[in-house]
N, CA, C and O atoms as CSV, one atom per row, in Angstrom:
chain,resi,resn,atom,element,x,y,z
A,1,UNK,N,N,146.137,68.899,134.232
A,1,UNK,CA,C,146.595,68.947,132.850
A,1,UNK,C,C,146.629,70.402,132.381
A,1,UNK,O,O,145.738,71.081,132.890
A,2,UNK,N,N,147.508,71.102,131.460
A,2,UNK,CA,C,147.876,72.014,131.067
A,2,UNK,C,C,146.215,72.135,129.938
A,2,UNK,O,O,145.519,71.293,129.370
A,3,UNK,N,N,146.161,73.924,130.090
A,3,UNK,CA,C,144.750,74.597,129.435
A,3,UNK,C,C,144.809,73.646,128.420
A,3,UNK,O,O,144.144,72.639,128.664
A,4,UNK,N,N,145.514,73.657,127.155
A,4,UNK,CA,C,145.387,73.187,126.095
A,4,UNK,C,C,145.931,71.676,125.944
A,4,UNK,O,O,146.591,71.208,125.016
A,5,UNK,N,N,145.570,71.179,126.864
A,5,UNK,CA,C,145.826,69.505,126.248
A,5,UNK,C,C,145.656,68.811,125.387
A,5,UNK,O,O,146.395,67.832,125.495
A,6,UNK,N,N,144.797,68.763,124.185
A,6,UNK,CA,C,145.141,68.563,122.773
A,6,UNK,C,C,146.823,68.577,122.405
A,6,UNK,O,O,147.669,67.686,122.320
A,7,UNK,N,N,146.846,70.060,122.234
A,7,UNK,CA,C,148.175,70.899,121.769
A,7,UNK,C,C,149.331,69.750,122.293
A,7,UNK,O,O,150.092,69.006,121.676
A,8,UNK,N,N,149.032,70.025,123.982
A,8,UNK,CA,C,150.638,69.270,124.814
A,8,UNK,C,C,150.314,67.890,124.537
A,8,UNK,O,O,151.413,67.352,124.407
A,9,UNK,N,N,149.239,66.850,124.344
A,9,UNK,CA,C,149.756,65.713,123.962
A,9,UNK,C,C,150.414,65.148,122.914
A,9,UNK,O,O,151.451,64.486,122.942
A,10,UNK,N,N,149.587,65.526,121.783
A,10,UNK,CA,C,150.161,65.814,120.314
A,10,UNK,C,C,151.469,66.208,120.567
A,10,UNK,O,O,152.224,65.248,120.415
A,11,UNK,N,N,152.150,67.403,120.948
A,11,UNK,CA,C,153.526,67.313,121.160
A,11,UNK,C,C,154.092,66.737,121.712
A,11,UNK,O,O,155.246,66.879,121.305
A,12,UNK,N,N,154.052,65.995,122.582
A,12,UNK,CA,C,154.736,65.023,123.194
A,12,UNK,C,C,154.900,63.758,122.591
A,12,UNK,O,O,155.905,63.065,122.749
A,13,UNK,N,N,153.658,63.361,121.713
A,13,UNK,CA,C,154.056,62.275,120.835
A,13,UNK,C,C,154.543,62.655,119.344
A,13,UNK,O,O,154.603,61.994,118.307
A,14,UNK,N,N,154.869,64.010,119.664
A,14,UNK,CA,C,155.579,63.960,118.140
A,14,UNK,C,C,157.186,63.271,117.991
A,14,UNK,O,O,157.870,62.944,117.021
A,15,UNK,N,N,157.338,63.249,119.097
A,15,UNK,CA,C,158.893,62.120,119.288
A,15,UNK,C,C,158.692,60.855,118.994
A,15,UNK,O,O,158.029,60.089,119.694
A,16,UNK,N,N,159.309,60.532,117.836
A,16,UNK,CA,C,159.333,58.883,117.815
A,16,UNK,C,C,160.175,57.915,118.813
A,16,UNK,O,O,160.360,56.718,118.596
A,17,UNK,N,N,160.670,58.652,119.975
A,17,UNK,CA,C,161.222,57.705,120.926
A,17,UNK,C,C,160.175,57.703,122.093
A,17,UNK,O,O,159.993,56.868,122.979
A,18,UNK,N,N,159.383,59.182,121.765
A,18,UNK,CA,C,158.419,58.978,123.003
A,18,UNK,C,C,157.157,58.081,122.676
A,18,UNK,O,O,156.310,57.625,123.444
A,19,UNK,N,N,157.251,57.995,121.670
A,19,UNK,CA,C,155.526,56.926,121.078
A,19,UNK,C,C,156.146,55.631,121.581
A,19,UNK,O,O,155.495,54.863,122.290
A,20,UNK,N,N,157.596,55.345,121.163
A,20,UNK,CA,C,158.106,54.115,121.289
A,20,UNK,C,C,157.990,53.696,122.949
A,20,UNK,O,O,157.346,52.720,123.331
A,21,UNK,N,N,158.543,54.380,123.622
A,21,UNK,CA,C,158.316,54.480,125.184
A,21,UNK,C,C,156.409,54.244,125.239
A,21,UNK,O,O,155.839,53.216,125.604
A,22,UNK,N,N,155.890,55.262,124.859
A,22,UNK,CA,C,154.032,55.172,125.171
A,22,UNK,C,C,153.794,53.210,124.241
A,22,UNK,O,O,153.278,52.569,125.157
A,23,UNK,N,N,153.877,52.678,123.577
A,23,UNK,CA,C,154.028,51.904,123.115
A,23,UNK,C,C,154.092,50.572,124.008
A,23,UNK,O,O,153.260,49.682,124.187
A,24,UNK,N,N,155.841,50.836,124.676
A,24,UNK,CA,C,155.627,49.713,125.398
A,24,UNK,C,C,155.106,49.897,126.982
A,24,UNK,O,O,155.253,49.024,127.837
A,25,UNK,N,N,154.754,50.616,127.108
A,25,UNK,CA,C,153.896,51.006,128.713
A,25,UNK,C,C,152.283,50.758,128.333
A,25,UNK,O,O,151.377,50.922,129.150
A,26,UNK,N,N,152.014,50.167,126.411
A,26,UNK,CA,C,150.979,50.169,126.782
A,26,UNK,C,C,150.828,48.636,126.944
A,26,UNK,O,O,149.733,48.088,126.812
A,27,UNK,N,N,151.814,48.054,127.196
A,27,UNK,CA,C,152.056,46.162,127.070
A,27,UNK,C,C,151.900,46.079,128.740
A,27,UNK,O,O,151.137,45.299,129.309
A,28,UNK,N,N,153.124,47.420,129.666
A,28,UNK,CA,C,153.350,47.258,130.604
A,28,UNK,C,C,153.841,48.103,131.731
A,28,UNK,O,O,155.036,48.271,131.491
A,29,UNK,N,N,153.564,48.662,132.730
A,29,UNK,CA,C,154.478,49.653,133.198
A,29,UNK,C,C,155.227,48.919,133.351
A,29,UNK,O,O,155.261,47.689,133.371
A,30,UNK,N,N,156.308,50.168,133.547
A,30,UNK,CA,C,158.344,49.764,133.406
A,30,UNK,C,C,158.686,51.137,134.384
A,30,UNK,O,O,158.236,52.280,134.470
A,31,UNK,N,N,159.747,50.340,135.062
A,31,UNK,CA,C,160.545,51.337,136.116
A,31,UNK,C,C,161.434,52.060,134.665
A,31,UNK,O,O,161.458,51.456,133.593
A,32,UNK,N,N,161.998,53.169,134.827
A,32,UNK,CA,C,162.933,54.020,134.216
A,32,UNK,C,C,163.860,53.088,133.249
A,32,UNK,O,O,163.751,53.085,132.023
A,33,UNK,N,N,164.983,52.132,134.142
A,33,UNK,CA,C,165.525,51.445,134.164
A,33,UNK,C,C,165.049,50.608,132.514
A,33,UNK,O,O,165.504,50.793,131.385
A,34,UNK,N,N,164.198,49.870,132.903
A,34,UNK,CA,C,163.822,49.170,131.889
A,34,UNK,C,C,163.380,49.705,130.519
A,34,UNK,O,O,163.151,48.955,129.570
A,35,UNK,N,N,163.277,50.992,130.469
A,35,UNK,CA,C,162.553,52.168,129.468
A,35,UNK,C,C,163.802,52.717,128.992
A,35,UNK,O,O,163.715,53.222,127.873
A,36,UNK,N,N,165.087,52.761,129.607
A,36,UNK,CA,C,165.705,53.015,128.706
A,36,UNK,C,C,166.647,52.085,128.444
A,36,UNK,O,O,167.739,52.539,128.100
A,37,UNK,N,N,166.516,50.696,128.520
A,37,UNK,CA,C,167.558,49.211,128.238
A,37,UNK,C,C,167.702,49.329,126.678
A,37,UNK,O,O,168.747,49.003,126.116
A,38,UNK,N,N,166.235,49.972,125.776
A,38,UNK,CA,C,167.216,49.453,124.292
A,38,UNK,C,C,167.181,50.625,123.640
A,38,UNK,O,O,166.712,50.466,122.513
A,39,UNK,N,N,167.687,52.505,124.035
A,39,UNK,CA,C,167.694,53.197,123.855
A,39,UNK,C,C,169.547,53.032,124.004
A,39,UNK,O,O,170.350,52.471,124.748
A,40,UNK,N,N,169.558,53.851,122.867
A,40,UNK,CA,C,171.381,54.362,123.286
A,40,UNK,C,C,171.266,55.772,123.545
A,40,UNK,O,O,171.085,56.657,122.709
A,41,UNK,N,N,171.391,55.891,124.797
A,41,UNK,CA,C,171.305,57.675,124.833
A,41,UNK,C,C,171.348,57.572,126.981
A,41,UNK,O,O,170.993,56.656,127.724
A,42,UNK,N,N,171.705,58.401,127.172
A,42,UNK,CA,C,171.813,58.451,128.960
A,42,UNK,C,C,170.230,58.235,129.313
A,42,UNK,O,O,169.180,58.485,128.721
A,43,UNK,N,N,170.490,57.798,130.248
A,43,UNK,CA,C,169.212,58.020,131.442
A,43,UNK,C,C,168.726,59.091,131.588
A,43,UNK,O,O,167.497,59.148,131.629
A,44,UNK,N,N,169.532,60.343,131.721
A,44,UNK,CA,C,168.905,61.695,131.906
A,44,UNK,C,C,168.405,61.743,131.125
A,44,UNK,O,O,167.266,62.029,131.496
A,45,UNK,N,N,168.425,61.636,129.864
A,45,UNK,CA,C,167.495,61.870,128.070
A,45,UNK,C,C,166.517,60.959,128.379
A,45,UNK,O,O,165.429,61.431,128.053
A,46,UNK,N,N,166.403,59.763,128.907
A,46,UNK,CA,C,164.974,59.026,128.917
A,46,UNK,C,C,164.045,60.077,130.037
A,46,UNK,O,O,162.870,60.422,129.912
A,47,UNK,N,N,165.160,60.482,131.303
A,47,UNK,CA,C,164.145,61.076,131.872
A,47,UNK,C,C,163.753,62.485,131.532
A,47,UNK,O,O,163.059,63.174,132.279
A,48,UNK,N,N,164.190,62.853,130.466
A,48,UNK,CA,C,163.397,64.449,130.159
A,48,UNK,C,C,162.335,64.156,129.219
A,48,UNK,O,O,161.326,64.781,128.892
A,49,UNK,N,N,162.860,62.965,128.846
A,49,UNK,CA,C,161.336,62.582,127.178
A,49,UNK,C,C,160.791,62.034,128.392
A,49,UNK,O,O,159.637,62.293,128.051
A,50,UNK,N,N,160.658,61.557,129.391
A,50,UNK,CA,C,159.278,61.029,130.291
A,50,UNK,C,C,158.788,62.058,131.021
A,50,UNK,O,O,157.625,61.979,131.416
A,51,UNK,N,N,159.605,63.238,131.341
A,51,UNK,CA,C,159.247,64.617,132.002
A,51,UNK,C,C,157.965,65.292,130.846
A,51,UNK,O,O,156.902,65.810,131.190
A,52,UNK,N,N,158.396,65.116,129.629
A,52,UNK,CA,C,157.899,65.626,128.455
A,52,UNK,C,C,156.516,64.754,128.326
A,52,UNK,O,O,155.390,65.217,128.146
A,53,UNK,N,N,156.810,63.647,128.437
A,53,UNK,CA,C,155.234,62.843,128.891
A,53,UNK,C,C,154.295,63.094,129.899
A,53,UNK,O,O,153.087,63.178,129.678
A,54,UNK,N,N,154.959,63.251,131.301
A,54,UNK,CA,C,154.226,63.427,132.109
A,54,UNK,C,C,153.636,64.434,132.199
A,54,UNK,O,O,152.429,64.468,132.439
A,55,UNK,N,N,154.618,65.822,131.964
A,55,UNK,CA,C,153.613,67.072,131.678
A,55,UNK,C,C,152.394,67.203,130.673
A,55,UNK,O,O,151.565,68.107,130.775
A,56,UNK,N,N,152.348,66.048,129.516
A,56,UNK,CA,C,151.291,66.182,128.614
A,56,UNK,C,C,150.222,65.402,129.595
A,56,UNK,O,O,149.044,65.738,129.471
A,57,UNK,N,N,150.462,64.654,130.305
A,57,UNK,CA,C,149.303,63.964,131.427
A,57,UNK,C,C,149.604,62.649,130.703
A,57,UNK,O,O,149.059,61.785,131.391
A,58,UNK,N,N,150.258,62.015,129.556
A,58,UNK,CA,C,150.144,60.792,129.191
A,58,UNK,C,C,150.869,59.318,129.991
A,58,UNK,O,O,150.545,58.133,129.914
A,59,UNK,N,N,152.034,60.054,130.802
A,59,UNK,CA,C,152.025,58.862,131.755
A,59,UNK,C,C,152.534,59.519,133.430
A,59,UNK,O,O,152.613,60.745,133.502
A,60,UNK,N,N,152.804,58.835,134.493
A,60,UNK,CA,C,152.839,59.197,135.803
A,60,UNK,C,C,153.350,58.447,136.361
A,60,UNK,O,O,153.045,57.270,136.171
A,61,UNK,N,N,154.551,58.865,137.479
A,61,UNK,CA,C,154.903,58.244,138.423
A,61,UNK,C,C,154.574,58.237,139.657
A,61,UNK,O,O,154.667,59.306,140.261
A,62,UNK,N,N,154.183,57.247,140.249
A,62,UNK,CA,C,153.441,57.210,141.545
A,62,UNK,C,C,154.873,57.931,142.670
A,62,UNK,O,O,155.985,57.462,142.423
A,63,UNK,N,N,154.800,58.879,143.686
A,63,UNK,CA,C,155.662,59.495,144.625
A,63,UNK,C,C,156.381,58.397,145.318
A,63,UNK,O,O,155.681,57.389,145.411
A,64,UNK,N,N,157.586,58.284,145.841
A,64,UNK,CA,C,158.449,56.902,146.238
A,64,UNK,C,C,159.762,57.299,146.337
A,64,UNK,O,O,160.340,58.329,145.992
A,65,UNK,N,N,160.173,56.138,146.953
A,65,UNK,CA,C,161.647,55.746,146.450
A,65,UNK,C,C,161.352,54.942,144.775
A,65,UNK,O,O,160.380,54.550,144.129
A,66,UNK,N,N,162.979,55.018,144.601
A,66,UNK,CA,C,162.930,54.423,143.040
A,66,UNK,C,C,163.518,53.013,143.611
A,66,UNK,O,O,164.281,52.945,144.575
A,67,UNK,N,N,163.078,51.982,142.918
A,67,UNK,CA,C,162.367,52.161,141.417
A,67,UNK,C,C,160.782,52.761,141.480
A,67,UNK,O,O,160.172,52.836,142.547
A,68,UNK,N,N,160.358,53.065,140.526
A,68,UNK,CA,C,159.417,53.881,140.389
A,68,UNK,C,C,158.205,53.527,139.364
A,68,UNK,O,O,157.783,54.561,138.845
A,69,UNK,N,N,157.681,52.623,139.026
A,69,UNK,CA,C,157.215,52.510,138.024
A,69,UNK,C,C,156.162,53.438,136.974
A,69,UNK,O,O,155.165,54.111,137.240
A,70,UNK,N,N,156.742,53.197,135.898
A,70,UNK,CA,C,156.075,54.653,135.236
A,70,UNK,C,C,154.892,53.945,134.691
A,70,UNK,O,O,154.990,52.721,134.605
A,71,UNK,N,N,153.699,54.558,134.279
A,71,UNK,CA,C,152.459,54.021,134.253
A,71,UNK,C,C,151.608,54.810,132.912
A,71,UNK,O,O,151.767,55.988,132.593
A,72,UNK,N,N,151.101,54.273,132.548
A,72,UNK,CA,C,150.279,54.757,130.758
A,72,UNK,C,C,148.919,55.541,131.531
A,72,UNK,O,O,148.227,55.097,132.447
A,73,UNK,N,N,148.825,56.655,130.927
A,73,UNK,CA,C,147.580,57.249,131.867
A,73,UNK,C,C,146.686,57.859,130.173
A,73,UNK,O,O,146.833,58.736,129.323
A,74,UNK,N,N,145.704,56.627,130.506
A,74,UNK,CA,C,144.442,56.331,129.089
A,74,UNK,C,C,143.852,57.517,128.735
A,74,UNK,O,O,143.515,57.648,127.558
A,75,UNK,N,N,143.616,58.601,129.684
A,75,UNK,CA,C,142.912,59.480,130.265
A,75,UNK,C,C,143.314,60.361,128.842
A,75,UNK,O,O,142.441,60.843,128.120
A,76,UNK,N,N,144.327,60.448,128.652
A,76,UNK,CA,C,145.047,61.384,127.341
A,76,UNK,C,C,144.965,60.993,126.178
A,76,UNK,O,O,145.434,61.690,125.278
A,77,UNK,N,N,144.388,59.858,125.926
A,77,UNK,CA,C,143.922,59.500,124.388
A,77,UNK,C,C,142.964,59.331,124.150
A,77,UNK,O,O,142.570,59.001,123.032
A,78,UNK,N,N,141.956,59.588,125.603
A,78,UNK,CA,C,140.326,60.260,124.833
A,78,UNK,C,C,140.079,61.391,124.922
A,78,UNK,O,O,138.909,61.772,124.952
A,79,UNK,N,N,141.241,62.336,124.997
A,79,UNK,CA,C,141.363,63.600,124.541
A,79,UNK,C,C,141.263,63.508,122.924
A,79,UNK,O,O,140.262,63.686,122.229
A,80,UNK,N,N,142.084,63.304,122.674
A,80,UNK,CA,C,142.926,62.692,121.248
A,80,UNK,C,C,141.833,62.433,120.598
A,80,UNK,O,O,141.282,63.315,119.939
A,81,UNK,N,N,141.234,60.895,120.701
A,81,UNK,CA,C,140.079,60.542,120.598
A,81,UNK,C,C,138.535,61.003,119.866
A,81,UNK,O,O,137.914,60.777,118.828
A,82,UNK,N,N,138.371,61.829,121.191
A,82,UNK,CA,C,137.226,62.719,120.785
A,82,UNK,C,C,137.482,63.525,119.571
A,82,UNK,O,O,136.708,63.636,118.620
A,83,UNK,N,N,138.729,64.116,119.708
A,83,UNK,CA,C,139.173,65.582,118.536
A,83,UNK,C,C,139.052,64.407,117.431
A,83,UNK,O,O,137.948,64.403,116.887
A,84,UNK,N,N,139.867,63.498,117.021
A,84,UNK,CA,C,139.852,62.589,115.876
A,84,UNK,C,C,138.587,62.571,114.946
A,84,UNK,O,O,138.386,63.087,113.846
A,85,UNK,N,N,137.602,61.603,115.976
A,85,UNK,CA,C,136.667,61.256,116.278
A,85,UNK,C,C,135.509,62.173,115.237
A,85,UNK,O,O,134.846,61.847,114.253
A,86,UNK,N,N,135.640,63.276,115.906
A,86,UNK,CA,C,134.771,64.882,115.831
A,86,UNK,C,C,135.012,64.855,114.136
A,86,UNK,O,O,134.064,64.538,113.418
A,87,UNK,N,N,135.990,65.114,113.699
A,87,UNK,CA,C,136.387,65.235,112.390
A,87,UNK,C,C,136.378,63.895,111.490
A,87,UNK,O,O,136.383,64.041,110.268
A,88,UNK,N,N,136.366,62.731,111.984
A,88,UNK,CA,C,136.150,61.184,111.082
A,88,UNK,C,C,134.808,61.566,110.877
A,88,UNK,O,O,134.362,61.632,109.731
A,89,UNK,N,N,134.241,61.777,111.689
A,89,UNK,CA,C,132.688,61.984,111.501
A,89,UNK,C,C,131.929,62.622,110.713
A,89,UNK,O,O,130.832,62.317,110.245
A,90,UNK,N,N,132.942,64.064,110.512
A,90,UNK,CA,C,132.544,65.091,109.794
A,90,UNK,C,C,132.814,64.654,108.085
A,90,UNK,O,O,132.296,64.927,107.002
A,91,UNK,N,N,133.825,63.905,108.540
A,91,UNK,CA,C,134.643,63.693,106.968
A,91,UNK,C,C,133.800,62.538,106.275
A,91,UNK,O,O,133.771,62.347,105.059
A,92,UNK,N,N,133.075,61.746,107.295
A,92,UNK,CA,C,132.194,60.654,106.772
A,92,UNK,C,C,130.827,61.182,106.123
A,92,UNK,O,O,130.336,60.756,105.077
A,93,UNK,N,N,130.281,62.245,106.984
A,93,UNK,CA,C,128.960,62.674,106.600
A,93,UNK,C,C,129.126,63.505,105.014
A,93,UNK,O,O,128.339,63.405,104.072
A,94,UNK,N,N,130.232,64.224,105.059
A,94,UNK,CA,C,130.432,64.773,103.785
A,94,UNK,C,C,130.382,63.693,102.230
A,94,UNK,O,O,129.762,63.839,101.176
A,95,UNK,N,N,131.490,62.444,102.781
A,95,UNK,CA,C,131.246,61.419,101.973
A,95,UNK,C,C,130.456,60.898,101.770
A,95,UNK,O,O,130.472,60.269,100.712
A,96,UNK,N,N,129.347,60.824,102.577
A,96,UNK,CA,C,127.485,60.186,102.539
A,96,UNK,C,C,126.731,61.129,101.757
A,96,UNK,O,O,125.787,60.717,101.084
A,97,UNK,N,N,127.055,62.399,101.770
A,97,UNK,CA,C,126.194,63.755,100.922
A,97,UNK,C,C,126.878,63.510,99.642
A,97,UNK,O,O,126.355,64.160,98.736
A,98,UNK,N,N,127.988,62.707,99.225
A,98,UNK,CA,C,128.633,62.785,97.876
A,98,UNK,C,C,128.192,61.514,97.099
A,98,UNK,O,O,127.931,61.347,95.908
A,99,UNK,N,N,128.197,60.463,98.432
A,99,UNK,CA,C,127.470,59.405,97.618
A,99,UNK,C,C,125.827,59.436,97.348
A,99,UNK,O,O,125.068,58.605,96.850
A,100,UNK,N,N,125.628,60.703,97.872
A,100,UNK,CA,C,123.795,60.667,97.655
A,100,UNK,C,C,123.764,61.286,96.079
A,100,UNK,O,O,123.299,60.973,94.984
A,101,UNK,N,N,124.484,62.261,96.625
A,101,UNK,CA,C,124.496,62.887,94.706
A,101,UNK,C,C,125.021,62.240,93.851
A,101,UNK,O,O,124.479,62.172,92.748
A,102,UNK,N,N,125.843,61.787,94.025
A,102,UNK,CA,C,126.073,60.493,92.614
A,102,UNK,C,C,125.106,59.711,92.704
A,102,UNK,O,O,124.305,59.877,91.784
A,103,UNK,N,N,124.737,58.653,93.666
A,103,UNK,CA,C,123.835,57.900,92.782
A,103,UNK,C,C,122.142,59.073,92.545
A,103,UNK,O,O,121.361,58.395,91.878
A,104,UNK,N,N,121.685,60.053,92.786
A,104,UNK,CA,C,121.214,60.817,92.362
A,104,UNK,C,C,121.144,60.970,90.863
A,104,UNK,O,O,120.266,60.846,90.009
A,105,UNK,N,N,122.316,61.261,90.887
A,105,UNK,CA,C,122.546,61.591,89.385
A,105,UNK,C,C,123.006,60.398,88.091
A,105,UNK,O,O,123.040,60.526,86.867
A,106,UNK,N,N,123.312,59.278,88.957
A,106,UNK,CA,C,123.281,58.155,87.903
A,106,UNK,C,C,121.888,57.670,87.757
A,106,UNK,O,O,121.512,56.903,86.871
A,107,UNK,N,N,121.036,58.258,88.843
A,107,UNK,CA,C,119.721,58.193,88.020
A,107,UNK,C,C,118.878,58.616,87.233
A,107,UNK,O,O,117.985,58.078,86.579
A,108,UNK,N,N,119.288,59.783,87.365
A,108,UNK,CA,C,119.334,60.531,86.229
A,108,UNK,C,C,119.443,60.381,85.129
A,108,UNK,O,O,118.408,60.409,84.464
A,109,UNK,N,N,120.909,60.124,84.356
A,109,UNK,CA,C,121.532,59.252,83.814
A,109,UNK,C,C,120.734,58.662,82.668
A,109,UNK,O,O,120.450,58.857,81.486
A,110,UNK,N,N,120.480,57.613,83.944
A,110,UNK,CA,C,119.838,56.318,83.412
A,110,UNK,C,C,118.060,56.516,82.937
A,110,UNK,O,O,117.312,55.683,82.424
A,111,UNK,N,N,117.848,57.622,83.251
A,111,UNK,CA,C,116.211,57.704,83.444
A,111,UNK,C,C,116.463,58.443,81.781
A,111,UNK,O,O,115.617,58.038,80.984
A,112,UNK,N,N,117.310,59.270,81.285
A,112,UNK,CA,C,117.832,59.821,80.304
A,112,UNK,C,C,118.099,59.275,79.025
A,112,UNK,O,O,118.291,59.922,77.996
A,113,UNK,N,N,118.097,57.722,79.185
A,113,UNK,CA,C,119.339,57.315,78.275
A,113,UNK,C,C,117.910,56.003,77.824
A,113,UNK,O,O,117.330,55.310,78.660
A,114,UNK,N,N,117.668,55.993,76.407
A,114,UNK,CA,C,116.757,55.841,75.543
A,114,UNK,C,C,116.462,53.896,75.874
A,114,UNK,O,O,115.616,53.280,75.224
């Protein structure tokens, strides 16, 4: 996988035809063929948005003759994952220090009020 894999997966799913593709490979691998049946656009365009996948590490074709089946590789969304993850966490604990001081201070409040 490329140094910064965060960076290259995130870009690779910034295509809404490539999420759509990651999407249904996550129901099933699909030879080429079948990945691009309800796309209107050539085959060569499915295969540069799957070139564009595979270099992020998110999916892989096993070496062969074709057909070829292309395959969801999980491995790249606990990249994702973790980074998410790291920051839900952060964003939760901040919200736990906000709900301490409010009710803090509605006791306050209340300890105040005759």
């Amino acid at each position: 996988m490329p140094p910064d894999t965060l960076s290259t997966v995130f870009a690779a799913l910034a295509d809404p035809t490539r999420r759509d593709i990651v999407a249904r490979l996550s129901v099933s691998d699909a030879t080429v063929n079948q990945l691009a049946e309800p796309y209107r656009m050539s085959l060569q365009a499915v295969y540069k948005h799957l070139r564009i996948l595979e270099n992020a590490g998110v999916v892989s074709r096993l070496p062969g003759p074709q057909p070829r089946p292309v395959h969801l590789e999980i491995e790249a969304f606990d990249v994702m994952n973790e980074w998410i993850e790291r920051y839900r966490r952060q964003a939760e604990e901040r919200y736990q220090r906000l709900d301490r001081l409010l009710a803090t201070m509605n006791e306050t409040d209340e300890e105040d009020q005759p």
